[in-house]
N, C-alpha and C positions, 0 to 999 in steps of 0.2 A: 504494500500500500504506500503508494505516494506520500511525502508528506502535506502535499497541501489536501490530499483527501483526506489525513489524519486531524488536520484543521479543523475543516469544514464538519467533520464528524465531532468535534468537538464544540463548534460553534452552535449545532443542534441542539446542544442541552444545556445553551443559556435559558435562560430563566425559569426551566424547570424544578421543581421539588427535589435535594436528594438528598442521599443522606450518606453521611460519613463517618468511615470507623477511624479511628486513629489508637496508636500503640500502648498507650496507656490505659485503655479500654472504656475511656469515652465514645457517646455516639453524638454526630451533630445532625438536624434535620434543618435546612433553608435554602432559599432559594439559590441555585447557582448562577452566581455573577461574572466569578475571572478564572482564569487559569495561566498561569506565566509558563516559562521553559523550564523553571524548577519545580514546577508540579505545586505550588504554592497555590490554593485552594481558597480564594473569597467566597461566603455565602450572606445571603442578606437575610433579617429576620428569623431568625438562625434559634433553636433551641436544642438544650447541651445535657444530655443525659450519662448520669453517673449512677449507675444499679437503678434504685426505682427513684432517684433523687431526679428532678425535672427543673432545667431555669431558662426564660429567657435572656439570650445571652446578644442579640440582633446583629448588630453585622460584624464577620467574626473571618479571620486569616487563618487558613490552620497551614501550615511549614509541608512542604511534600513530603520530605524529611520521615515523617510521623505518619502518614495516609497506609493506612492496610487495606483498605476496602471501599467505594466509592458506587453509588445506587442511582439512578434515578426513576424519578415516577414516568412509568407508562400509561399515556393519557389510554390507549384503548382500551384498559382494562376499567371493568364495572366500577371495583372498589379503590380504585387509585393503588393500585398494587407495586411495588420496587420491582423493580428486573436490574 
């Protein structure tokens, strides 16, 4: 895959819903805003889940560094499902 189709595939899942796991075993759920060359991850309205603990945290940078896992919502499905 080219990179500019690696782009463009990326550019698709501006402003959708996802959700993000990082190494410390936080989850972050907001909207996807950026992405740079170091995989450095803005989300906006962003809420920050720690075991059942729940905060809004809104627009939030998380380091590539630290990403283990990255979701977004799939508009087709009924229940607004992660793939």
């Amino acid at each position: 895959m080219a990179e500019s189709d690696k782009i463009k595939k990326l550019e698709s899942y501006l402003n959708f819903k996802s959700r993000v796991k990082i190494t410390d075993g936080r989850t972050f759920i907001g909207t996807f805003v950026c992405i740079d060359k170091q995989k450095n991850i803005i989300l906006a309205h962003t809420e920050e889940f720690r075991g059942a603990e729940k905060r809004m945290v809104g627009l939030v940078m998380i380091p590539g560094k630290h990403l283990v896992k990255i979701e977004t919502e799939d508009l087709e499905l009924p229940s607004s499902m992660y793939t």
